[in-house]
C-alpha positions in Angstrom: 0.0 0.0 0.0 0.8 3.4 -0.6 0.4 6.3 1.5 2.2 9.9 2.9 3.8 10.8 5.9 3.0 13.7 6.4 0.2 14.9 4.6 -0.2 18.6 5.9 2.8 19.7 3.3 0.9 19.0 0.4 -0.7 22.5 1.1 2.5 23.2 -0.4 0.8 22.8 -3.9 -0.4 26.4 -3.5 2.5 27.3 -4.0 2.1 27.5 -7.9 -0.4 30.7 -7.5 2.9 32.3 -6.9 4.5 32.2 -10.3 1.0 32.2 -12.0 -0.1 35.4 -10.3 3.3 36.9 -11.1 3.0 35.8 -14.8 -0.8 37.4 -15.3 0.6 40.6 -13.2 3.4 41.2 -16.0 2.6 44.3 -17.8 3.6 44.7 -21.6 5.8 47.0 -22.5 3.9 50.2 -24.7 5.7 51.0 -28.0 6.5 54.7 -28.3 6.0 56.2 -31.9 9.3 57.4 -32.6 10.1 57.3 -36.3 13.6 56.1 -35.7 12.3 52.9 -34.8 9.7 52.3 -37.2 11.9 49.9 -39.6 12.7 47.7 -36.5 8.8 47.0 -35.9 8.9 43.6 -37.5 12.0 42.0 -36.2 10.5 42.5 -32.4 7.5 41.0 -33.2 9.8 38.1 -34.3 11.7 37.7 -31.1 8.7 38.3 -28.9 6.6 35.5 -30.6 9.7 33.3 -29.6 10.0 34.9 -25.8 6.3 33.9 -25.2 7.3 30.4 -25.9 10.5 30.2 -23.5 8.0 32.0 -20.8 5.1 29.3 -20.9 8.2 27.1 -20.4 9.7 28.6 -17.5 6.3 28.9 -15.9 5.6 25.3 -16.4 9.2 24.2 -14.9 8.2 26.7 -11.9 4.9 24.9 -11.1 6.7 21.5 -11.6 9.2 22.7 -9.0 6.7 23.7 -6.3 4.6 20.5 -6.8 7.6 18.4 -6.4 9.0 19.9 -3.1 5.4 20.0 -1.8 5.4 15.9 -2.9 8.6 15.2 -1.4 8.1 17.5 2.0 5.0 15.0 2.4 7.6 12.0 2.8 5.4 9.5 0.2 6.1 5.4 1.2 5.0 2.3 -0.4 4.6 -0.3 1.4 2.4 -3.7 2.2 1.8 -2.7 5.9 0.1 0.7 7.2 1.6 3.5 8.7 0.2 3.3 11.7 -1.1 -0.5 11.9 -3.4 -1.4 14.6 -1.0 -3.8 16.3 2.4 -5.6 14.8 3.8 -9.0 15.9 7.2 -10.9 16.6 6.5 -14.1 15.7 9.9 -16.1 17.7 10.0 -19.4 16.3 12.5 -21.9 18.5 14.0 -23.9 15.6 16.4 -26.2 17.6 16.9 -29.7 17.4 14.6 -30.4 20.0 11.7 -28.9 18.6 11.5 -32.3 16.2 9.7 -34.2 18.5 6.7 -31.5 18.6 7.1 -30.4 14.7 3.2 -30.7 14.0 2.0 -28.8 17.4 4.7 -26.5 16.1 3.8 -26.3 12.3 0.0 -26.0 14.1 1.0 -22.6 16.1 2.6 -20.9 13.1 -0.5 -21.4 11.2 -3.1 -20.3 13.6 -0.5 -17.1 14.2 -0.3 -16.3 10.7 -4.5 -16.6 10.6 -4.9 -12.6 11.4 -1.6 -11.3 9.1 -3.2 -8.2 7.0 -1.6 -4.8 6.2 -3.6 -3.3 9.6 -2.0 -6.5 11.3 1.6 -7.3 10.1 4.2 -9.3 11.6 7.7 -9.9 11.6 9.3 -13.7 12.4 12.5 -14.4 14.0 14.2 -18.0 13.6 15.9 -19.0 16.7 18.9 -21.4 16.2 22.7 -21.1 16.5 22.5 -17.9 14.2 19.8 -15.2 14.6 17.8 -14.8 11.2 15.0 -13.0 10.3 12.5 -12.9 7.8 13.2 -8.9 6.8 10.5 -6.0 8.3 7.2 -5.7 9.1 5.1 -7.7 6.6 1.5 -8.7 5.8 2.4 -11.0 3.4 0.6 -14.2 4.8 2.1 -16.8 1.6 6.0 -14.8 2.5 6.3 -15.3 5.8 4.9 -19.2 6.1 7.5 -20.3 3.3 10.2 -18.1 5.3 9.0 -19.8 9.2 8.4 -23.5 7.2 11.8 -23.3 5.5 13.3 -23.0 8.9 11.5 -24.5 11.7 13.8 -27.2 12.5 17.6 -27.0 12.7 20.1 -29.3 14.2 21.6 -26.1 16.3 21.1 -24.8 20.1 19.1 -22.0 20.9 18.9 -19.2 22.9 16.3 -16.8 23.9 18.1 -14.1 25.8 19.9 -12.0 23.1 16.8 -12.3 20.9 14.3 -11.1 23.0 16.4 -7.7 23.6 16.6 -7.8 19.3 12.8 -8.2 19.1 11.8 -5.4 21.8 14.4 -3.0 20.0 12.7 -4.3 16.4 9.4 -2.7 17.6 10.5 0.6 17.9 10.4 1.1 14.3 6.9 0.5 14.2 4.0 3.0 15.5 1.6 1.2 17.0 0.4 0.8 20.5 0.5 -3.2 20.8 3.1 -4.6 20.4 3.0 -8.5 20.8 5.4 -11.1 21.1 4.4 -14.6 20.7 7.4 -17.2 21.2 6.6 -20.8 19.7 8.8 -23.2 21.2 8.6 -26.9 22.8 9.4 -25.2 26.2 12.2 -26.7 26.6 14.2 -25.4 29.3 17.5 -25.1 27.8 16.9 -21.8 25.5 16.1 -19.8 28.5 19.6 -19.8 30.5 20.3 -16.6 31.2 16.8 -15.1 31.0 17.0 -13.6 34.9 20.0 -11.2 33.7 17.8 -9.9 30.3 16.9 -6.0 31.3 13.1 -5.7 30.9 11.4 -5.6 27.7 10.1 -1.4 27.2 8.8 -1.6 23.7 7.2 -4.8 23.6 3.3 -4.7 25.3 2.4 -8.1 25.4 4.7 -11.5 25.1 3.0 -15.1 25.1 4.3 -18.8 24.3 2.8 -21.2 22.6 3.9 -24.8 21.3 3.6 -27.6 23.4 1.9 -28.7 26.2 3.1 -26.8 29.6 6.0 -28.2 31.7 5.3 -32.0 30.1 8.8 -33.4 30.4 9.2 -35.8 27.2 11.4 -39.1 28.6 14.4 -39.1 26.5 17.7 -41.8 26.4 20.3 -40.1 23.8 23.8 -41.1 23.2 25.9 -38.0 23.4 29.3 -39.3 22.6 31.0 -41.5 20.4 34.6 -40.9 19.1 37.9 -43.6 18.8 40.4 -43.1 21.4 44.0 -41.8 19.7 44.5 -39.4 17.1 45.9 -42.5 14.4 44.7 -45.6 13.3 46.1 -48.3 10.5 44.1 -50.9 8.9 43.1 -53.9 11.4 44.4 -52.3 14.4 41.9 -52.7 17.5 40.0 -49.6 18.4 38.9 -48.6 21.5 35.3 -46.2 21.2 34.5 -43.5 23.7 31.0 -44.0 24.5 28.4 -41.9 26.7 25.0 -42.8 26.6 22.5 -40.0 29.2 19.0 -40.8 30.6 17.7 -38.0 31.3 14.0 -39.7 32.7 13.4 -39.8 36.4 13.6 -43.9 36.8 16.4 -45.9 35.9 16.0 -47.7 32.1 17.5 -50.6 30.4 19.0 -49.8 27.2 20.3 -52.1 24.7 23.3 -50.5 22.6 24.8 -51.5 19.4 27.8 -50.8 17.5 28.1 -51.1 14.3 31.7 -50.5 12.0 31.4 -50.5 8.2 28.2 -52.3 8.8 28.8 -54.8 10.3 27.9 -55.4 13.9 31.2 -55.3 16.0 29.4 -55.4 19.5 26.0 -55.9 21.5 25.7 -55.1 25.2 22.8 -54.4 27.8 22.7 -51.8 30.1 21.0 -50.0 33.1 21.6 -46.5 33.1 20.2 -45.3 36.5 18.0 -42.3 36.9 19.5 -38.9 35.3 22.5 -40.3 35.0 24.9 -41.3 32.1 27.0 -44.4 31.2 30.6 -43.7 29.9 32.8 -46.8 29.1 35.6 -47.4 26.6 34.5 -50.2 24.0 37.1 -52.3 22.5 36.3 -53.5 18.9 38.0 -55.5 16.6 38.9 -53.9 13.3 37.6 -55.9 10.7 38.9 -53.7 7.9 42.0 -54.9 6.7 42.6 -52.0 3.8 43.2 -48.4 4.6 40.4 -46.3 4.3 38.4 -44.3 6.1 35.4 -46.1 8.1 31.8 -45.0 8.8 30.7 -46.3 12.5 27.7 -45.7 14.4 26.3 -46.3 18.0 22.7 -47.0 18.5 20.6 -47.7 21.4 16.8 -48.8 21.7 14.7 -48.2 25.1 11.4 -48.8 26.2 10.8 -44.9 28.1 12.0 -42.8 25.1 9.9 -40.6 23.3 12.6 -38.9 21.4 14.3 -41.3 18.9 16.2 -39.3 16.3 19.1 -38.5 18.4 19.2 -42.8 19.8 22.3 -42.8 17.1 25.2 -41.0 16.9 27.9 -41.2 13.8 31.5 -41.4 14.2 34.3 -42.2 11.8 38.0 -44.3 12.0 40.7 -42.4 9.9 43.0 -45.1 9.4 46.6 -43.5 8.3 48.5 -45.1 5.8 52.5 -45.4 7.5 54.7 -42.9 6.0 57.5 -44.0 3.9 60.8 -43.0 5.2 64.2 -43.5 3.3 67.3 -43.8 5.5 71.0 -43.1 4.2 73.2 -45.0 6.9 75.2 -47.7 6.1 74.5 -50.7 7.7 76.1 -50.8 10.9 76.3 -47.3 12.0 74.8 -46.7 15.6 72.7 -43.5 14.4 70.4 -45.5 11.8 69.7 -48.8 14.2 69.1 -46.1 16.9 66.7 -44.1 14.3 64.7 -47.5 13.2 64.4 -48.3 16.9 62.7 -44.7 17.7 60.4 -45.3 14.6 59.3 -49.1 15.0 59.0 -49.7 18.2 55.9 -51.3 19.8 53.1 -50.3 21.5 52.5 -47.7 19.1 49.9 -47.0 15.4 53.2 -47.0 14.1 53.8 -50.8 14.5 53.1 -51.3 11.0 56.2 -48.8 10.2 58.8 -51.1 9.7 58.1 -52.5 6.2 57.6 -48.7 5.1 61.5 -47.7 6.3 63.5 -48.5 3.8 67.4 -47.8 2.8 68.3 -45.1 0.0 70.2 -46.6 -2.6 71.0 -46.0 -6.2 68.6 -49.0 -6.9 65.6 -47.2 -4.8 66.4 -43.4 -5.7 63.6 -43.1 -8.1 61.5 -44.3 -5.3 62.8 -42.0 -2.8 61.7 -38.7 -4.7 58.2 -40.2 -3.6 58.7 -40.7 -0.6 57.4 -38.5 2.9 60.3 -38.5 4.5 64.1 -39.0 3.6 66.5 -38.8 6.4 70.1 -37.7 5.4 73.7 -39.0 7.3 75.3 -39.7 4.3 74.9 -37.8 1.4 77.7 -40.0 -0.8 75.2 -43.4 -0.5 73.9 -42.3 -3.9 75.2 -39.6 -6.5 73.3 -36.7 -6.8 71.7 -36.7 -3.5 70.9 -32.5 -4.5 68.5 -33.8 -7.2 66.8 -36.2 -5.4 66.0 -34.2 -2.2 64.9 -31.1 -4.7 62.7 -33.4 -6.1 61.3 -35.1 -2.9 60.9 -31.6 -1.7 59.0 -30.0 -4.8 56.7 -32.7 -4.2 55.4 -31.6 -0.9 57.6 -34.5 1.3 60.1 -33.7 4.2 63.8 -33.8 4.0 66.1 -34.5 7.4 70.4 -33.5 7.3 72.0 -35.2 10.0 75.5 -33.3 10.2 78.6 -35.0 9.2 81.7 -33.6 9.0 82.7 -34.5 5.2 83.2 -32.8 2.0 79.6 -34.2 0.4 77.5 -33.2 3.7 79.8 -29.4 3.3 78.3 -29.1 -0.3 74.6 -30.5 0.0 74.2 -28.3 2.6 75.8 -25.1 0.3 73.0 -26.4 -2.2 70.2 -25.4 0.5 72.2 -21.9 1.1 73.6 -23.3 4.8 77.3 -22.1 5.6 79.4 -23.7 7.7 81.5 -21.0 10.0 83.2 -23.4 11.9 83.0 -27.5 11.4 83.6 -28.2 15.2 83.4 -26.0 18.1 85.0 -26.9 21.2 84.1 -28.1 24.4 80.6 -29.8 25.5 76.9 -28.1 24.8 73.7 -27.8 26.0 70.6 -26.6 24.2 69.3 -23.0 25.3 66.6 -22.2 23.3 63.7 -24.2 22.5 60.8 -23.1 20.0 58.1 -24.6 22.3 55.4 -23.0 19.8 56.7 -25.0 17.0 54.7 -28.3 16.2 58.1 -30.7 17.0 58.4 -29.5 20.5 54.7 -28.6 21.4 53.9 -31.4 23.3 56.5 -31.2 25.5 55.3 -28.2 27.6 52.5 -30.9 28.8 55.0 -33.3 30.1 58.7 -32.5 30.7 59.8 -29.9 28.9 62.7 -29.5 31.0 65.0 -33.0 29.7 65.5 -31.2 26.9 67.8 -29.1 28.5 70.0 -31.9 29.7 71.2 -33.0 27.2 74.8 -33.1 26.4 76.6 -32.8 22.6 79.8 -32.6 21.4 81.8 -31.4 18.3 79.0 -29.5 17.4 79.5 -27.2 14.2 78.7 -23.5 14.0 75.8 -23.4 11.0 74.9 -20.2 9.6 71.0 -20.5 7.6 69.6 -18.9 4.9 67.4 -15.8 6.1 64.3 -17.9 5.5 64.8 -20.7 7.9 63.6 -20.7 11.4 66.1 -21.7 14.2 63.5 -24.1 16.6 66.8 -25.1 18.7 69.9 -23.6 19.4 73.0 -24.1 21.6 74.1 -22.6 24.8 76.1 -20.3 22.2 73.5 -19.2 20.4 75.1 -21.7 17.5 71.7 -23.2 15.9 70.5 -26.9 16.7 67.7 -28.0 14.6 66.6 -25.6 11.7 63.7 -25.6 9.2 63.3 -24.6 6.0 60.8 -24.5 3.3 61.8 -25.2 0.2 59.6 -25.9 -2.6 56.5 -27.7 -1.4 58.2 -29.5 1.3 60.2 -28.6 4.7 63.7 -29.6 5.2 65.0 -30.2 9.0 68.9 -29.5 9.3 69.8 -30.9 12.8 73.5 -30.4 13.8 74.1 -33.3 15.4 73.4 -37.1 14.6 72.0 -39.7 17.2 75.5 -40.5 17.7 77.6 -41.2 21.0 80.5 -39.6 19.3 78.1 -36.3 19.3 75.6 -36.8 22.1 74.2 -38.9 24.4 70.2 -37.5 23.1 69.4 -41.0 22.2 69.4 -42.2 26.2 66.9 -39.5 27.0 62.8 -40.3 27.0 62.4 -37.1 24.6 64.3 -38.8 21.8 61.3 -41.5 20.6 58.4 -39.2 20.9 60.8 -36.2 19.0 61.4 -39.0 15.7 57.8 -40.1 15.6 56.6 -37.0 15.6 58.4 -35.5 13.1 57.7 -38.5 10.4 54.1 -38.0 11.4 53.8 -34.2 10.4 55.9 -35.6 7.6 53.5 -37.8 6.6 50.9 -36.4 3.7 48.6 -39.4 3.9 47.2 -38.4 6.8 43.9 -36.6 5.6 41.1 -37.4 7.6 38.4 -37.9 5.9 35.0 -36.8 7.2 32.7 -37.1 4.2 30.6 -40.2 3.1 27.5 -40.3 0.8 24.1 -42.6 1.4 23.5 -44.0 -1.7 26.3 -46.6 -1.8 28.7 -45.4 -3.9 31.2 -44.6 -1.3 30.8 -45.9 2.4 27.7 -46.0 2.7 25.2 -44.9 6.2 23.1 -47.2 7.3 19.3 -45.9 6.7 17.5 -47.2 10.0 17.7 -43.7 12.2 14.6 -42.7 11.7 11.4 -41.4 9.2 10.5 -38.3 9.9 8.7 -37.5 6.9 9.0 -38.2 2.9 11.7 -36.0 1.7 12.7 -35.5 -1.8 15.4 -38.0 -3.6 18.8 -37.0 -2.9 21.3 -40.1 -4.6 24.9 -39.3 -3.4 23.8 -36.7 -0.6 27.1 -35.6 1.6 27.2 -36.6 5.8 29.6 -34.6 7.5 30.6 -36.8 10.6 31.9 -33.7 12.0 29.3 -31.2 11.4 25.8 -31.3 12.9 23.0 -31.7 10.0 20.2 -32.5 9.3 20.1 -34.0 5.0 17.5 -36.0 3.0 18.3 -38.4 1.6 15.3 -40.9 -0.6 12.4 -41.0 2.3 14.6 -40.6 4.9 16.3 -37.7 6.8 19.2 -37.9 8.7 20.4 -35.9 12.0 23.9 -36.4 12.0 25.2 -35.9 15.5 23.0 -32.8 17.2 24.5 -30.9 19.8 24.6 -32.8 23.0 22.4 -30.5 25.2 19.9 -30.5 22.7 19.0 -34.0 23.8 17.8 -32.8 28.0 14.2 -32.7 27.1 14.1 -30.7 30.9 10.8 -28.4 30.3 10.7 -24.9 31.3 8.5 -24.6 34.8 4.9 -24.3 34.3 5.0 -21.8 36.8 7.0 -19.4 34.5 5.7 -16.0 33.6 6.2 -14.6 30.8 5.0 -11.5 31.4 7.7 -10.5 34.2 9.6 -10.1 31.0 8.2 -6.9 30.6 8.6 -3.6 32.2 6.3 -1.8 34.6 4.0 1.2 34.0 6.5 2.5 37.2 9.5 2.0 34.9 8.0 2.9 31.9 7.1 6.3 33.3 10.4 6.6 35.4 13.0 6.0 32.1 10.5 7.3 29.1 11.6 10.2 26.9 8.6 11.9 25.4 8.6 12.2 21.4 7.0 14.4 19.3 4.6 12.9 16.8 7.0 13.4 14.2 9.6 11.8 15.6 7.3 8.8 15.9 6.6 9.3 12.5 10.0 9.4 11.3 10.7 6.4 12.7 7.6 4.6 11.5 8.8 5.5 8.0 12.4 5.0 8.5 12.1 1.7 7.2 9.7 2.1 4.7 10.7 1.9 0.9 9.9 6.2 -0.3 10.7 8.3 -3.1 11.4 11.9 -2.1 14.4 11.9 -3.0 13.3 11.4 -6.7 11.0 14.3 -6.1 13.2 16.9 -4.5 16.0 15.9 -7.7 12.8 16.7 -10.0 12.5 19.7 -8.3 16.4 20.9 -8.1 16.0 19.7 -12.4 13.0 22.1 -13.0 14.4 25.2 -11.0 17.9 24.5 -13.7 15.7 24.4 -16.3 14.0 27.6 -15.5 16.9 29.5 -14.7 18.5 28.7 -17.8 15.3 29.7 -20.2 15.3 33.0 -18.1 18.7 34.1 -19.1 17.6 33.5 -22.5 15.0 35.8 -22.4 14.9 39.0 -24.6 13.0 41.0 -22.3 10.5 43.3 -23.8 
């Protein structure tokens, strides 16, 4: 609808008796009868015929001008709700994952609210779910706002009332109109309103009411809220162990029968009691069955008798199995430094127990091998003829190169090729480290445990290295003489540590630090290790197993994406999974029936005591403020008119 803000300046439109009167009051000039101008007779009747012309213009581009301010002083406004409705509406609609199990009394609400929506009557909805959204302004259209609220009614995300209630009341001050309703439609679950006692009172808002479900009727739920592997690496057939929480949150104890399922196939059956709003946590061991590396789709799954809410009875979890990284060595056989390097990398006890057959020795015969390779680790660079090459390649590849100082010719000029200098090849006396990068990802760790070890170590005939200006020095001597340097070079790193694992250098290899420091470092070496999060339901890939639950017929969806590690909700055939909702979503505790909304509000006392009287224009104003209006066309009209004028009148002959 269409309509004017402020209606008393059209009077403005008299304003055109003003260049009309002046036009009728202009007096024609009288012709004298002097025979000296006789001849020039015709030629002003020529010029004048043209002058009335250019002055029928300029008084039309006059009256335009008026009319146009007068239109845009009167502030016109097009829009589908009236200026001053006779009441607007915030419609909150709670769109969290536990409004599922109360979709139709939901879907039931938001009709019968929508029922009175008309320009006199418009409303405004607000989804409540992780993210505020709204539908856009005021509105009376009845078709809009149902597809907006439908499209959005259930999420699998938390909300939260507090912050939104404080948006809504400020929402209404752009409207004039004396009621002011707010109408929350929620399953009165109790979660949303945390933090309600601290929300100042609402001053805008005259009336607030919820509607949804039934009042303070607790719906018995059993949910598992966890389920994850233990350990950060698996490898194929290696036995898992599954962190598992399963919550009752009823008021009795129930028996619950829980199922896991890898790949599916059922690993594991078991029977529980979970006493009364209480939770059972236990570590699962389970057999890998998978004897490839890949990753694994895994679910847990209960069934209970008390449980009216089913859809979260499953939760989703995945094993990223990591293939070992292949690492190329360069001692000879024999030499201390490599058996001590194979011990630190294939020891047992460890994901890395399948290691060994993926360490191999560089040779000429395996140096086209090598250049594909994660990790090469470099004593001595004369095992193979040009060792430059093949680490340049390795590296442009994205893999990790490791120098283990020696003092030789070769080791002098590989590490020239990576712009290192060598100041001095041996400094005297014995070391200790001083300077730790406990920021960088090879020494992290540490700061949980022991950090301290580290600086108790001894070395010996250490050299005095000097890097190229990219590198970062992670270790250095008491001297300041760097220990353990990185570099990035092509799409790789390269690790330059002064020392070997040596006895003849240091006595490292005897300390606790020296296992964990190797494994890690061919572990963020290692670019297998993607994990993999993403698995599709129609069977092409890994496929999820389709017993959660029906909600409702959903449209076909072949090849639809889970994200294990994402909360969602996705169709998929006639079936729609919730992958993993957020774990408090799942206390069904209801909000007390002896709540009040209304203490929500503020009182007439407070009202009165902060209220800051406005004119009725500035009520106006802000009635219109957000209100789609066109005076600005108008007033350029205007500005164009009074340019036109001024330009015909200089044009003018007078007389």
């Amino acid at each position: 609808m269409t309509g004017l803000a402020f209606p008393a300046y059209l009077f403005g439109f008299f304003l055109i008796l003003i260049p009309l009167i002046l036009h009728r009051m202009k007096r024609k000039p009288t012709p004298r009868p002097y025979p000296s101008f006789f001849f020039l007779k015709k030629t002003i009747l020529r010029k004048q015929r043209r002058n009335n012309l250019r002055k029928y213009l300029i008084l039309l581009f006059r009256c335009l001008a008026f009319l146009c301010l007068a239109w845009a002083f009167a502030y016109p406004f097009v829009s589908d709700t009236a200026l001053t409705p006779k009441d607007a509406t915030i419609l909150v609609l709670d769109s969290s994952f536990s409004t599922t199990a109360s979709r139709k009394q939901m879907r039931s609400a938001l009709k019968s609210a929508l029922t009175n929506v008309s320009p006199e009557h418009p409303m405004l909805i607000a989804s409540a779910t992780g993210q505020i959204q709204w539908s856009g302004d005021f509105s009376s259209d009845r078709n809009a706002l149902e597809s907006w609220a439908m499209n959005r009614i259930n999420s699998c995300q938390t909300s939260s009332f507090p912050a939104l209630l404080a948006m809504a009341d400020s929402r209404f001050r752009n409207i004039q109109t004396e009621r002011k309703r707010l109408l929350i439609i929620t399953d009165r679950q109790a979660l949303p309103w945390e933090g309600i006692a601290r929300l100042e009172k609402l001053r805008n808002t005259t009336t607030i009411r919820i509607e949804g479900s039934e009042t303070g009727k607790k719906i018995p739920n059993v949910a598992v809220v966890r389920a994850g592997i233990a350990g950060n690496y698996t490898h194929a057939g290696q036995a898992l162990l599954l962190n598992t929480e399963v919550r009752n949150f009823n008021d009795k104890p129930e028996s619950v029968s829980l199922t896991v399922e890898l790949d599916k196939q059922i690993l594991l059956k078991k029977n529980i009691v979970i006493p009364a709003n209480s939770a059972f946590r236990e570590e699962l061991p389970l057999k890998n069955p998978i004897p490839i590396f890949r990753p694994i789709p895994g679910k847990v799954r209960i069934t209970a008798e008390n449980n009216a809410v089913v859809i979260d009875d499953t939760r989703f979890f995945a094993a990223n199995p990591v293939l070992p990284p292949t690492v190329y060595l360069t001692s000879r056989p024999g030499e201390n430094s490599r058996e001590f390097i194979r011990t630190a990398l294939t020891s047992r006890g460890d994901p890395l127990d399948s290691l060994a057959s993926n360490l191999r020795d560089l040779t000429p015969d395996t140096a086209s091998e090598a250049v594909k390779s994660d990790v090469i680790i470099v004593k001595n660079p004369n095992v193979v003829k040009n060792m430059e090459s093949i680490l340049d390649q390795q590296l442009e590849s994205g893999g990790t190169a490791v120098i283990l100082w020696r003092n030789s010719e070769q080791m002098r000029r590989l590490l020239k090729h990576f712009g290192f200098q060598i100041r001095k090849s041996v400094l005297p006396g014995t070391r200790r480290l001083e300077l730790i990068d406990f920021e960088h990802r090879l020494f992290r760790d540490y700061l949980r445990l022991n950090a301290g070890s580290w600086f108790d170590i001894l070395f010996f005939n250490i050299p005095q290295l000097v890097p190229p200006q990219n590198a970062r020095v992670i270790a250095a001597f008491s001297d300041r003489a760097p220990a353990v340097i990185e570099t990035v070079r092509g799409n790789g790193h390269l690790f330059v540590l002064a020392v070997p694992p040596d006895p003849n250098y240091t006595n490292w290899q005897t300390f606790a630090n020296f296992l964990p420091f190797w494994r890690e470092l061919v572990f963020q070496a290692n670019r297998k290790s993607v994990i993999q999060t993403e698995f599709t339901a129609d069977g092409s890939h890994h496929p999820l197993p389709e017993e959660i639950t029906n909600l409702e017929t959903g449209t076909t969806a072949d090849g639809k994406t889970f994200r294990l590690d994402t909360p969602g909700n996705f169709a998929s055939g006639k079936y729609i999974y919730s992958v993993n909702p957020p774990v408090q979503e799942s206390d069904p505790t209801p909000l007390p029936a002896e709540f009040d909304p209304s203490s929500l509000l503020a009182s007439q006392t407070d009202l009165q005591a902060g209220n800051r009287e406005k004119t009725e224009q500035d009520k106006t104003l802000r009635a219109v403020a957000g209100k789609h209006s066109s005076w600005r066309i108008f007033l350029l009209i205007a500005l164009l008119c009074f340019l036109a004028e001024l330009g015909l009148a200089n044009r003018t002959v007078p007389g």
